[in-house]
N, C-alpha and C positions, 0 to 999 in steps of 0.2 A: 504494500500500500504506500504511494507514495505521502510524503509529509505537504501540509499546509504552512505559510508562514507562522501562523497561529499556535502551532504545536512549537515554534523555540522557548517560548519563556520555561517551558516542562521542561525542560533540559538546560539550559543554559540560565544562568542572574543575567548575564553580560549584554543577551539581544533585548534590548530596551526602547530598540526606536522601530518602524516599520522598515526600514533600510535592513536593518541588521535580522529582522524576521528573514524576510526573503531571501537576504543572503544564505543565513541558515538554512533555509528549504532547498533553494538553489542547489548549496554543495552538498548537502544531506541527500536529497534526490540525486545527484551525478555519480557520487560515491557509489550509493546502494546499485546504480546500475551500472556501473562499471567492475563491480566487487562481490555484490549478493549478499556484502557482510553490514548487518543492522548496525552491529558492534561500532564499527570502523566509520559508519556512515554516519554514524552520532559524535564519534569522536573528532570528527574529520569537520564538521559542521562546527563544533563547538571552537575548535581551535583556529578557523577561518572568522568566525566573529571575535574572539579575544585577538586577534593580529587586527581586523578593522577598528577596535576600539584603541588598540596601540598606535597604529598609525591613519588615523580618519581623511589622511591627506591620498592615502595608497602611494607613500613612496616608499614602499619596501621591497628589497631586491629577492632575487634568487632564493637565495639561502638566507631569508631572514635580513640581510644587512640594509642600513635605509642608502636607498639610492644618493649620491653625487658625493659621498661619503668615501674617501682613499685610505685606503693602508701604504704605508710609507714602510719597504724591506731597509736593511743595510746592506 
């Protein structure tokens, strides 16, 4: 069954705005059908709204790091 935006607050504190509903159903529904795993699909949902409430602007890179952001080697 897929999820409604309506069903994030059951699972997450952090979806609190309509943005962040939908987001959650969004990756929550893409997961589950990419994966068949509820589990994952919730989990995966949950942690895509906590990174949109870290970075509200969406400049976050790749692997977590905020974009235009250098690392300087020696």
């Amino acid at each position: 069954m897929p999820w409604q935006p309506e069903d994030a607050p059951r699972h997450t504190h952090k979806a609190d705005t309509p943005h962040l509903f939908r987001l959650w159903a969004e990756v929550a529904n893409n997961v589950l059908a990419e994966t068949g795993d509820e589990g994952r699909a919730v989990r995966s949902a949950n942690a895509a709204v906590a990174r949109a409430k870290r970075h509200p602007d969406g400049a976050e890179g790749e692997f977590g790091e905020r974009e235009g952001w250098e690392s300087f080697d020696d």
